[in-house]
C-alpha positions in Angstrom: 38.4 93.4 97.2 37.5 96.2 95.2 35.4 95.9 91.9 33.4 98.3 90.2 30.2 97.2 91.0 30.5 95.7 94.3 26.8 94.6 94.9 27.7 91.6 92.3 30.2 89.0 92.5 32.1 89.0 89.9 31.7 86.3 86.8 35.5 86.5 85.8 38.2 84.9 87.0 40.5 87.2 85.2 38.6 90.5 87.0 41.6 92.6 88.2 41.0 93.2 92.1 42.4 96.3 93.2 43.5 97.7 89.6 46.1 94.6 89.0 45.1 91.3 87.5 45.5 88.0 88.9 47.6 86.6 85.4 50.3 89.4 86.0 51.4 88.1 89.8 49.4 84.7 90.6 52.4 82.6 88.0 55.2 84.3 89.2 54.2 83.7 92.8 53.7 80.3 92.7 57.0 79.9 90.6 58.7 81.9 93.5 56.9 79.2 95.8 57.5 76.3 94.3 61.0 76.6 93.4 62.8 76.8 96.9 60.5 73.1 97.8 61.6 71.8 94.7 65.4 72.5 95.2 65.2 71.4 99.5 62.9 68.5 98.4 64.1 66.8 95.5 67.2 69.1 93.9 69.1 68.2 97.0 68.0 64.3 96.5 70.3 64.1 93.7 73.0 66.1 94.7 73.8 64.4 97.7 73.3 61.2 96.1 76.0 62.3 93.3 78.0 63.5 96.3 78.1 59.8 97.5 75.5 59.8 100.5 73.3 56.4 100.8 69.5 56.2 100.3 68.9 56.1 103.9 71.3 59.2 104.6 70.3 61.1 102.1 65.9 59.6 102.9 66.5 61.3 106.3 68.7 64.2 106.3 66.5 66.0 103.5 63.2 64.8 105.0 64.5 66.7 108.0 64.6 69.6 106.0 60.7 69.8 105.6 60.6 70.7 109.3 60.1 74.2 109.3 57.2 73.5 106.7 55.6 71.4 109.3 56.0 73.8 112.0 54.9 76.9 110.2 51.7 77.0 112.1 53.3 78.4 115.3 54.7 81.2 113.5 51.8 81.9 110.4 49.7 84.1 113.5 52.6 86.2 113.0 52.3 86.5 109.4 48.7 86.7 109.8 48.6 90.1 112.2 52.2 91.8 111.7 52.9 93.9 108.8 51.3 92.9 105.4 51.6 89.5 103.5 52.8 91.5 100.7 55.7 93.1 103.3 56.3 89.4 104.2 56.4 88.1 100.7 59.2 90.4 99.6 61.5 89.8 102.3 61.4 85.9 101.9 62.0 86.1 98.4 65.1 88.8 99.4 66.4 85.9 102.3 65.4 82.7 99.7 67.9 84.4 96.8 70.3 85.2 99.5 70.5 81.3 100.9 70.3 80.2 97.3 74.0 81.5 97.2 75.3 80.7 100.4 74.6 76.6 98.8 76.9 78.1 96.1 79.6 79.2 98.7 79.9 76.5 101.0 79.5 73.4 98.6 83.3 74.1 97.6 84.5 74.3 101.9 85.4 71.4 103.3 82.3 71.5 105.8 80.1 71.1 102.7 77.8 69.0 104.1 77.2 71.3 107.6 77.2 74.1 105.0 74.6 73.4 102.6 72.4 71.9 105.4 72.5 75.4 107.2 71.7 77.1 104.1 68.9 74.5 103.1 67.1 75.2 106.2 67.3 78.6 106.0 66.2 78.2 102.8 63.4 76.1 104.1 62.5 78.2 107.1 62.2 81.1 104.2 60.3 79.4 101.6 57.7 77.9 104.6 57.0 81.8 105.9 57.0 82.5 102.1 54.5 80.4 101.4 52.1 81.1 104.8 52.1 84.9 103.1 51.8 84.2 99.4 49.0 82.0 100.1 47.0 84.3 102.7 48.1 87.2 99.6 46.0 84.8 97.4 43.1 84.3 99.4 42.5 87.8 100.5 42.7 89.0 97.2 40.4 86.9 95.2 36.9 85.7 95.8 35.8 82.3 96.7 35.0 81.2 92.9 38.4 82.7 91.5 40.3 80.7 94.4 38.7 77.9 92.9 39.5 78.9 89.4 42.5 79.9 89.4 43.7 76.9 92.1 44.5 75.0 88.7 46.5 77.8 87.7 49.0 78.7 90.4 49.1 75.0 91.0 50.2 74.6 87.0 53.2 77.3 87.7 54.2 75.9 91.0 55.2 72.6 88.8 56.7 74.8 85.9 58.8 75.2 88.9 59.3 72.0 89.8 59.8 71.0 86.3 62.4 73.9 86.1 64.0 72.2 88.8 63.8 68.6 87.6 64.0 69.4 84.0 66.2 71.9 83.4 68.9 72.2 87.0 69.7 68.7 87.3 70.6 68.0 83.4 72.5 71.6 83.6 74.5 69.9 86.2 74.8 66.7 83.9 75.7 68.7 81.4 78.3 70.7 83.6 79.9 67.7 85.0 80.8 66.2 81.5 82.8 69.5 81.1 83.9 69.7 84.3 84.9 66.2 85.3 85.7 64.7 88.6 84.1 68.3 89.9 80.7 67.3 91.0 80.7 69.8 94.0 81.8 73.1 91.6 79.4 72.1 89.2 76.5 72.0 91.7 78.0 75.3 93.0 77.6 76.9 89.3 74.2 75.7 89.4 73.3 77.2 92.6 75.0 80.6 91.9 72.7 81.1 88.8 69.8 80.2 90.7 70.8 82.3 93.1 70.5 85.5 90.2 67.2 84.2 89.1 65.2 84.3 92.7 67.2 87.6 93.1 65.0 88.6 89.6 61.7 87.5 91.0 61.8 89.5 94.0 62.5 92.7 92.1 59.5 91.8 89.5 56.8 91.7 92.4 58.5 94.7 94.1 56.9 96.6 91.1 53.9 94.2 90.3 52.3 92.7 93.2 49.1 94.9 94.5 49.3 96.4 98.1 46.4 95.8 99.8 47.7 98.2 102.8 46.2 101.2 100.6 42.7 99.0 99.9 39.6 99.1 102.1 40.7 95.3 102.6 43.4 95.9 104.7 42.0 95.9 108.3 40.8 92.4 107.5 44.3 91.2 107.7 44.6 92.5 111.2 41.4 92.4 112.8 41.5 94.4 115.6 41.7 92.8 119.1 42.4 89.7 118.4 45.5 87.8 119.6 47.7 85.1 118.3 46.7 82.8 120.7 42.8 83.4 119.6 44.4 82.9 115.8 45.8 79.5 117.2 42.8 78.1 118.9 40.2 79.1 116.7 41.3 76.6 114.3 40.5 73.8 116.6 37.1 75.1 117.3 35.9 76.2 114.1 33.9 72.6 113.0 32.7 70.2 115.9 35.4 67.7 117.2 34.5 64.9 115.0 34.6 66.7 112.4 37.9 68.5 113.0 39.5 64.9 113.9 39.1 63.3 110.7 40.0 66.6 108.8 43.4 66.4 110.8 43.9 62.8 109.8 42.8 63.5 106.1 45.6 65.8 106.0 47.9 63.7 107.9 47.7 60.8 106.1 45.9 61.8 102.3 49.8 61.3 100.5 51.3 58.8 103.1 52.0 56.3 100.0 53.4 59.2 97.7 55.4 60.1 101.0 57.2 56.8 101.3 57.6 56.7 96.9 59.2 60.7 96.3 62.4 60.4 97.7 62.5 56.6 96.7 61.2 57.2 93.0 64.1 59.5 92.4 66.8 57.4 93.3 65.1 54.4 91.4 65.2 56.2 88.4 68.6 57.6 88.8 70.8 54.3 90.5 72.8 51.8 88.0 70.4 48.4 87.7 73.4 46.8 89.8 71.8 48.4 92.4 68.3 47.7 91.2 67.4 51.1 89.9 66.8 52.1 86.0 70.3 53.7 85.7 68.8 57.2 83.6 71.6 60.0 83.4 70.8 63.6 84.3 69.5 64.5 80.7 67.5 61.4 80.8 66.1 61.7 84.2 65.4 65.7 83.0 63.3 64.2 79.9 61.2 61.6 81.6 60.9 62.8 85.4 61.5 66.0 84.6 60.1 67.5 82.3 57.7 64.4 80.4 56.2 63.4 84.2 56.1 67.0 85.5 54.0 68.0 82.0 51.3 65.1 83.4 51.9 66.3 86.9 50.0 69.9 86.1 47.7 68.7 83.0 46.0 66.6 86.4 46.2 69.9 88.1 44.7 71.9 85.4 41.9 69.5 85.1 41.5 69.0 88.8 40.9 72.7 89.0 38.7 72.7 86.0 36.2 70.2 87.4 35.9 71.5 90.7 35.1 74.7 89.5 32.6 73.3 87.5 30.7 70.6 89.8 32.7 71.1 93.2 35.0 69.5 95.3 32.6 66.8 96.4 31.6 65.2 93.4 35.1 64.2 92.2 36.6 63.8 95.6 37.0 59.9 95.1 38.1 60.3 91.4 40.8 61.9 92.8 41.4 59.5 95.5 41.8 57.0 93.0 43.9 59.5 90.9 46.7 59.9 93.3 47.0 56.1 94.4 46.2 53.8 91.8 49.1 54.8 89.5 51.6 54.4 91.9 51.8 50.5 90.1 53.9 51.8 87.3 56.7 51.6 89.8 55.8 48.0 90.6 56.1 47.1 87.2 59.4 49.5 85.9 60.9 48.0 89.3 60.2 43.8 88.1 60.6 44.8 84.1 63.7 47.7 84.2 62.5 49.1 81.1 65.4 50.6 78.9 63.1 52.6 76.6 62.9 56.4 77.9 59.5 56.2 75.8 58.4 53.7 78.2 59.4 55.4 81.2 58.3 58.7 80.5 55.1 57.3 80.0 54.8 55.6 83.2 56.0 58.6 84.9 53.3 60.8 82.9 50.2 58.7 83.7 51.7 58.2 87.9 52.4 62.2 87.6 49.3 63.0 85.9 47.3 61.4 88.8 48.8 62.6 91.3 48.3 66.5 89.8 44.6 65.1 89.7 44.5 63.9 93.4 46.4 66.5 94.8 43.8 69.0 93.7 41.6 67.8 96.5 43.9 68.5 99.7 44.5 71.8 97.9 40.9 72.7 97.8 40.1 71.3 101.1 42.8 73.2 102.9 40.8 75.9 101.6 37.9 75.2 102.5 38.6 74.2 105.8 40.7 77.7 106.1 37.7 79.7 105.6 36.9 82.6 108.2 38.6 85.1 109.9 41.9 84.4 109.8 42.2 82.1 106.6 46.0 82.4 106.5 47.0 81.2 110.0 44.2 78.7 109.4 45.4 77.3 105.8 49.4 77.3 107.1 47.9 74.9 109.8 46.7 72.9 107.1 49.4 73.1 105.4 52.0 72.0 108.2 49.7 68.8 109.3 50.0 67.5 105.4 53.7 68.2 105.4 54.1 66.1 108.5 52.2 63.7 107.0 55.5 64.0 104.3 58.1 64.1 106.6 57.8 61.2 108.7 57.3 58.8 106.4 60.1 60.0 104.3 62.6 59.8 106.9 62.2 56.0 106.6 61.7 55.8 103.5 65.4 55.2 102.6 65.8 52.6 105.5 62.8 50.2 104.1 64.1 50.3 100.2 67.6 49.4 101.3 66.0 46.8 103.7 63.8 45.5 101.3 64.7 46.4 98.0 63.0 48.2 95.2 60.8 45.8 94.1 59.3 44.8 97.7 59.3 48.3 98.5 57.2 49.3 95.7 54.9 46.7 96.4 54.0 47.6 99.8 53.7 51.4 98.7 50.7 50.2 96.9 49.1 48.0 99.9 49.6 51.2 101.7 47.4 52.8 99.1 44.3 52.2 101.3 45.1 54.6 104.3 44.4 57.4 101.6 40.7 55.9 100.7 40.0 55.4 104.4 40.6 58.6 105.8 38.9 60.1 102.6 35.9 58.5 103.5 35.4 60.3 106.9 35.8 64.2 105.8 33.1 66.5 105.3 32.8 69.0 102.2 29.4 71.6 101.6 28.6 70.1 98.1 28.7 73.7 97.1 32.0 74.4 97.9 34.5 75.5 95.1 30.9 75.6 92.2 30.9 79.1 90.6 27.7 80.9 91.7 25.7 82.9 89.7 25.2 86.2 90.3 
């Protein structure tokens, strides 16, 4: 990265490498990431729900869609030593906007459910390259201390995302289907269409605004010469003794196995009639409370996750965050044996579950980083990545079969005595104690 004095690091996080500052393509990035996950991940939750599927359908067809992001790593090399990660960037964001619309198209066929799936996982497949680029774009241009930094911040735009996608698309569709009755599938299509216009937006915006390293000094680093994929592959595995490497591969794994079982699970709760032993919130509600009120304490955690890691480092709040992203998870035991009517109530449950898990979710982010660092930091942090969205995947594909097995309540419970596979495998991983600190210059 270029500066204008490059024997000192620099003591902003705002410093604009290469002529372009961080604040003008770091949100809209992590917007453009964070909104394709949010539709495949929880947008598609409630649609097929509203469409009629069960819990345990629609638990394991959308947790197959988090495939490609679990297999990412066997194509990030790719991404890591063909074209740029700008080049790569722009044309994921082109193929995102254009599988956005095909939703839109085939929701009205009658193949709707082949249709949409196609386009989902093309959708997915996009957004998972999409994200192996944006992220290696991140780390290449900022310095260690302003990955820290600024960690909080794309992490607070990803979940503007996700609150876009919570908060505003799914009461849109409410709102839609009260004009539009009996039409659940046109007014999802609506939806779609104008989501469709809005990725199609982004991708012009960093057409003009995101840097391009190609024309920097940095550029060979993100194609070191004579290396091969393989190499880019393997080195991963050898860059920490095996111990070492073992328990980071099960911290990943297995960090957000009880938040894998509840995020599928927790949306239907909140959205089924209390015949069927959820809360029975309409779109606008679920909007306000999940939404919007939850997503709000979902990246206030972040922000503050960021904030003191930056300041003291990842280790010293590792196990406030441990206890951040599990602990809360009992407002769901008690909504599930009380079925609270007061949206106050609610929202604040979901606000201090959400807030936690912004909180704990700061240290896999920060430890993917830190065990990306070297050479090829982008093949090595889409590794990372893959490994914790397996550790998503599987357990949500059952996740629908144990709540209709066991009911909300039960299922809830053992969510929570679950809780303890996150504290174990936190207690094996190694983390420099000066990792993520600012250093002085």
């Amino acid at each position: 990265m270029n500066t204008d004095n490059s024997n000192t690091q620099s003591s902003s996080p705002s410093e604009k490498p290469g002529g372009v500052s961080p604040w003008s393509w770091i949100p809209t990035l992590y917007i453009a990431e964070g909104l394709p996950n949010v539709v495949v991940m929880t947008v598609a939750v409630v649609m097929y729900m509203q469409l009629g599927m069960s819990d345990t359908e629609i638990a394991l067809y959308t947790s197959w869609l988090g495939l490609p992001w679990v297999i990412k790593p066997f194509w990030s090399p790719f991404v890591d030593l063909v074209k740029t990660k700008r080049w790569w960037v722009l044309t994921m964001q082109a193929l995102l906007g254009s599988s956005l619309a095909g939703v839109a198209f085939t929701l009205n066929t009658p193949l709707w459910f082949q249709g949409t799936m196609c386009c989902f996982f093309l959708m997915a497949f996009s957004s998972a390259t999409h994200d192996i680029a944006a992220d290696g774009f991140y780390m290449l241009e900022l310095s260690d201390h302003q990955q820290t930094w600024f960690v909080g911040i794309r992490n607070l735009f990803y979940r503007l995302a996700v609150i876009f996608g919570n908060g505003v698309l799914i009461p849109v569709a409410g709102i839609l289907q009260v004009y539009f009755k009996d039409q659940t599938a046109f007014t999802w299509s609506l939806v779609f269409y104008g989501l469709a216009a809005l990725f199609i937006a982004i991708w012009l915006y960093h057409a003009y605004i995101m840097p391009q390293p190609e024309q920097k000094a940095a550029a060979p680093s993100e194609r070191p010469e004579g290396v091969s994929i393989t190499q880019a592959l393997t080195s991963y595995f050898r860059k920490f003794p095996v111990r070492e490497t073992v328990f980071a591969m099960l911290f990943l794994l297995l960090y957000r196995f009880p938040e894998a079982l509840l995020t599928k699970m927790s949306l239907t709760f909140l959205q089924r009639p209390n015949s069927e032993g959820g809360l029975g919130l309409s779109p606008q509600e679920f909007g306000l409370a999940n939404g919007t009120v939850g997503l709000i304490g979902l990246m206030l955690g972040g922000i503050v996750g960021g904030w003191l890691a930056s300041r003291d480092g990842l280790k010293r709040w590792l196990w406030p965050m441990v206890c951040a992203i599990t602990l809360p998870d009992i407002v769901y035991v008690y909504m599930s044996y009380a079925m609270p009517d007061n949206l106050v109530l609610i929202s604040t449950c979901l606000f201090v579950e959400q807030f936690g898990y912004g909180l704990g979710f700061t240290a896999l982010t920060l430890y993917m980083l830190y065990f990306s660092q070297g050479t090829f930091k982008t093949s090595h942090y889409a590794i990372c990545t893959g490994i914790s969205y397996l550790g998503l995947m599987l357990p949500g594909m059952v996740s629908g079969w144990l709540k209709d097995s066991m009911g909300y309540q039960q299922f809830f419970l053992l969510v929570m005595a679950l809780c303890v596979i996150t504290f174990l495998v936190a207690a094996f991983i190694h983390i420099d104690p000066e990792f993520g600190k600012k250093k002085e210059e």
